[in-house]
N, C-alpha and C positions, 0 to 999 in steps of 0.2 A: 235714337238707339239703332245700333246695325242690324241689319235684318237676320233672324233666326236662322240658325243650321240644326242639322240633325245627325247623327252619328249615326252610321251606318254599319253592317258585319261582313266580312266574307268569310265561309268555313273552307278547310281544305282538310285532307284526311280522313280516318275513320281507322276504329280500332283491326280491321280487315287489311287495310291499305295505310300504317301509319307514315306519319311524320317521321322524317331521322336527319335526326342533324349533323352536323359538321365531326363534333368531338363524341359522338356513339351515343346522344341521347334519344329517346324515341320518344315521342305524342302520338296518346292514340286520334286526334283531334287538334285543329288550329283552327282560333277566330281570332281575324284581325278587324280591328276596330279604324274607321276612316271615315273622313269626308269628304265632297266635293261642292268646288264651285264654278259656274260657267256652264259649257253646254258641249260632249260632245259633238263635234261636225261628222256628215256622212260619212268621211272618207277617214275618220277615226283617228285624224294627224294630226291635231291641233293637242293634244296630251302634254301636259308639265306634271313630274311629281314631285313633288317637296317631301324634304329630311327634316326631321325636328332635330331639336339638341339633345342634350344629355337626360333634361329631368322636363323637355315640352311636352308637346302631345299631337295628337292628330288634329284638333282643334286650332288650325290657325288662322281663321276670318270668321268675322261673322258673330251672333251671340249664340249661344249652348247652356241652357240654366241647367242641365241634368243629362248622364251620359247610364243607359242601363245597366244596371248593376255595378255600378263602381261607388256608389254610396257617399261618406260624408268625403272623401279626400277629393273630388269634385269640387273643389271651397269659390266662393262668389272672386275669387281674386281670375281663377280662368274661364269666368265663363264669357269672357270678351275674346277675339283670337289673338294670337300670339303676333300675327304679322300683318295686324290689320290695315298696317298703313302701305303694306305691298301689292294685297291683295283687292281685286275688285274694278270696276267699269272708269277705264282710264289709269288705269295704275301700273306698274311695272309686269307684274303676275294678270294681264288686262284678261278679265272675263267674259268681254265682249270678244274676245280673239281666242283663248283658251279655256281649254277644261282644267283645271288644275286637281290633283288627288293630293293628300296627304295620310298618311296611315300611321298609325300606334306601334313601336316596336314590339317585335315578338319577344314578351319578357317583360312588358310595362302591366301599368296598372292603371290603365285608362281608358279595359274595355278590351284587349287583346288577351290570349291568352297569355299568362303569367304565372308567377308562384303564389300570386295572391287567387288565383281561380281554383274551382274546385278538382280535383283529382277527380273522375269516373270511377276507378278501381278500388276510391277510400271514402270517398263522399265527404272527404275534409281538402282545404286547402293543402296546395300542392308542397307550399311553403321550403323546404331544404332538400327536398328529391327534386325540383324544379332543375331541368338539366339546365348547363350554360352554351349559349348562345353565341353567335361571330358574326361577324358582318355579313359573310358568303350565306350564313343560314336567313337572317332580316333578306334579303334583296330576290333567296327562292320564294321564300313566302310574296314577295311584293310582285315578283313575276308572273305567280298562279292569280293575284289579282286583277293585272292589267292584261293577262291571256281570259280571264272572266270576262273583262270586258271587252273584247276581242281588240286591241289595239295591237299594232305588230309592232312601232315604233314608236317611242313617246319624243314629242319635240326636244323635250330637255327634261333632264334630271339636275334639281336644284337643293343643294344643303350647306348650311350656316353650322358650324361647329361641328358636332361628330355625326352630324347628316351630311357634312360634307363628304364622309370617309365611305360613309350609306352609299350616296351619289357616286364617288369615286369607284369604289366595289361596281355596283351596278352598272357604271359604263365599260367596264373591263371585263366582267365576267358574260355579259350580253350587249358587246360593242354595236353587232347590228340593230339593236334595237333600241340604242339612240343617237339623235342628231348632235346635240346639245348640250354641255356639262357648265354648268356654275358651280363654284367652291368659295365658300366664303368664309376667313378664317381658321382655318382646315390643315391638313396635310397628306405628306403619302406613311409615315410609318411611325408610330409612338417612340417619342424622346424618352430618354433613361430620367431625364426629371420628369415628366411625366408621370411617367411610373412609379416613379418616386411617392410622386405629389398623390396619385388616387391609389396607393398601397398605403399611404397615411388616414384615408378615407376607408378601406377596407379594415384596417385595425381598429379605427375607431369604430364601426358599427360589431365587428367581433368583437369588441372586449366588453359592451354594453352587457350588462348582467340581464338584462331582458331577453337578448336575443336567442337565445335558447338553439344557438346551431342552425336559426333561420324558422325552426317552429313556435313560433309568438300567435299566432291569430288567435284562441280560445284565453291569450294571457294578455300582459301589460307587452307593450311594444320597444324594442328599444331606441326610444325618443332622443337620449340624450346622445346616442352614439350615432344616431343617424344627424341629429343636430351640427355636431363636433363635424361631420364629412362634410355637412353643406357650408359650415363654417371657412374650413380649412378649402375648400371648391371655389368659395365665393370670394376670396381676395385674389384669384386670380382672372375671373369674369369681369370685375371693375377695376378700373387704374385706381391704385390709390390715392391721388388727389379725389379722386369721385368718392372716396369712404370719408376721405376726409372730410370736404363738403357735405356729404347729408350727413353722418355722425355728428358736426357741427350744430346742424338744423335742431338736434334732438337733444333730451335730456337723461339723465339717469335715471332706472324707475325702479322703485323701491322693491319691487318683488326683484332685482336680479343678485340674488345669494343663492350661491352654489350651498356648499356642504359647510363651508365654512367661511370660505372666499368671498367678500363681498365686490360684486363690479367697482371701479372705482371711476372709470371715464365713459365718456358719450361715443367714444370709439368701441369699448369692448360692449356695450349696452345695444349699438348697433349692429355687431355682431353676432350676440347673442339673440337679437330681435330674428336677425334672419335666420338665422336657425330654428328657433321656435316656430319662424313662420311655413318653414317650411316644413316641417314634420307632417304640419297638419295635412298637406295637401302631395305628399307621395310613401311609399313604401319602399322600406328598406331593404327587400330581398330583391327586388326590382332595380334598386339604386347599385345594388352589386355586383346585378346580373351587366347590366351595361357598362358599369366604368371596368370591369373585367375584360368587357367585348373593347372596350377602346385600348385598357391596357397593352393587349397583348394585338393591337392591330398596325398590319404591314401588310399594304395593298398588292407585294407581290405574291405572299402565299394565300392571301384570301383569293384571289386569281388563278390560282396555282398554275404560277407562272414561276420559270428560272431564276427570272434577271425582271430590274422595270424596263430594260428594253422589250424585251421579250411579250411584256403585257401591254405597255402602250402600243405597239408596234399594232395590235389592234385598236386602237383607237384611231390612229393612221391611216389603215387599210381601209375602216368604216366612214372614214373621212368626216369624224367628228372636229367639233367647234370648241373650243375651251374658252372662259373666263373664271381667272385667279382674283378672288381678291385676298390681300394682306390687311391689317390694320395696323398703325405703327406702334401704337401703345399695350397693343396685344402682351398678354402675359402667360395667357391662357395656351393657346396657340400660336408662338413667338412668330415675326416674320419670315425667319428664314428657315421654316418649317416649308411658307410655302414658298419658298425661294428652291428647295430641294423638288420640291412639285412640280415646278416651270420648270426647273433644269432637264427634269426626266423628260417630260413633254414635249420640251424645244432638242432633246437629243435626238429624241422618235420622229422628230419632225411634222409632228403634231400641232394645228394652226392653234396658238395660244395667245389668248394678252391676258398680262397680269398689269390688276390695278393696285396701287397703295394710297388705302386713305387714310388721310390725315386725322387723329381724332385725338381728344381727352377723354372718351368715354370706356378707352380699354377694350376687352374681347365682348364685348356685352353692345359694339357701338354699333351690329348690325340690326339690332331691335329699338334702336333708339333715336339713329339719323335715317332713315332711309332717303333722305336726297340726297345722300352722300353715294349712293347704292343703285337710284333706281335710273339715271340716265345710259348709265354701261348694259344693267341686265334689259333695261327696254329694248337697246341694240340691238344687244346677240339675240333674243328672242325676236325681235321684229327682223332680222336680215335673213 
């Protein structure tokens, strides 16, 4: 078994001095939920921080059977890390060499403040007053954390998925304060089908008769609407030849009747599996709160920046290190998302290599091959 980790808090704020975010909301109060592994060095420069995806967590190496207050959605399926096969002594993320951070987005439900936390001013969860969130608001709170720990410069800021956008924001809005950017199936600005695709996920958790405008916690949850988002999320995370193979593996099980609709194939029963299985293990005002922040994300005005010249031209000046990576089977974050990325970056004259790997596993392929992944990031982090 891998060795235990422990979740850690940093608070920022107070109702004296609060919080204000991006779009006019205010916290009287933020605790951000994170861990560490490795060790830092004297001189405070050995620093990686890692992005989670859309529905991860700060948990990503190591075992975790229980995170404070975050109760049953904690399920035995995370308490192994999310990237354990990157992280640790010899490995790409080497923790004989760095200290790596990973942190809980502000808006999750895995220990940071959320809308699933409780309000001070109501003594009830935050639930549909919970303001929403943008990338530029995640990366001040991550700054007050790594200025906690008094680092000026972190070697690299590392994100897979919409941690890549995490990563991106954060090397543009505080260029001097990294070396080193990895983006791994990522981009610079949300496609119209995207938006598409997670306004299909927003309707379905709206129309859910439980959700009650986002105040559920004292009632029933809306399971089936939050189901139907990760449903409609999750064919484009795996290629579909991959649903087809495990739907294949499995059977139809008799409990899958809707209202009237009985499942009829191992395809929609697999489906539906994943949906139910995820309910159990995140919350739905949480899940809106971020595919919102991704929807409407364009790394130039999270920057607030004119132009992407304008913004990389700081990456430039800082004499940062880029690596792209694309995936070819990507659905999720098509390639030439970050074909737009590198464009910007090789305009700015920004030293960039972008890799394309090859894979069947879809946008889901950087949690699944990582020797496909880890002789480029040993690289850039080793040179």
């Amino acid at each position: 078994m891998s060795a235990e980790t422990h979740t850690r808090f940093f608070e920022t704020g107070s109702p004296e001095n609060p919080v204000r975010l991006r779009d006019g909301g205010v916290l009287p109060g933020v605790r951000i939920a994170y861990e560490t592994w490795g060790k830092l060095n004297e001189e405070k420069s050995n620093a990686v921080f890692l992005f989670h995806a859309l529905s991860g967590s700060h948990h990503a190496a190591g075992y975790n059977p229980g995170i404070e207050g975050v109760g049953a959605l904690w399920q035995e399926e995370l308490h192994a890390g999310w990237w354990e096969d990157m992280i640790g002594s010899g490995k790409p993320l080497d923790t004989d060499k760095y200290f790596i951070i990973c942190a809980n987005y502000l808006g999750g439900c895995y220990g940071s403040t959320g809308p699933v936390s409780v309000n001070p001013a109501t003594g009830k969860p935050w639930g549909s007053t919970f303001p929403a969130v943008t990338a530029a608001d995640q990366v001040e709170m991550f700054k007050c954390l790594i200025d906690d720990f008094g680092i000026d410069a972190l070697h690299a800021v590392v994100g897979p998925s919409v941690g890549g956008l995490i990563a991106l924001t954060f090397a543009t809005r505080f260029p001097e304060r990294v070396r080193n950017v990895i983006s791994i199936g990522s981009g610079y600005k949300t496609t119209v089908l995207n938006r598409l695709i997670l306004f299909e996920q927003i309707l379905a958790i709206e129309n859910d008769p439980y959700f009650n405008g986002g105040d559920y916690y004292d009632a029933e949850a809306p399971l089936y609407g939050l189901a139907l988002a990760r449903m409609i999320s999750h064919k484009t995370f795996v290629h579909l030849d991959a649903i087809e193979h495990r739907a294949r593996q499995d059977v139809v099980q008799p409990d899958d009747v809707l209202a009237w609709y009985r499942v009829r194939d191992q395809f929609q029963s697999y489906m539906l599996h994943q949906g139910k299985k995820f309910v159990r293990r995140f919350d739905a005002n949480t899940y809106l709160r971020i595919i919102d922040l991704w929807s409407r994300y364009d790394a130039t005005s999270e920057g607030d920046a004119e132009t992407p010249a304008d913004l990389l031209e700081r990456a430039r000046l800082a004499g940062q290190k880029w690596l792209v990576f694309s995936i070819d089977s990507d659905f999720c974050f098509y390639p030439e998302e970050q074909a737009e990325l590198v464009k910007h970056l090789e305009n700015a004259k920004v030293d960039v290599m972008h890799i394309t790997v090859h894979s069947d596993k879809g946008h889901d392929s950087f949690l699944l091959e990582p020797d496909l992944y880890t002789p480029h990031i040993a690289w850039v982090l080793g040179k």
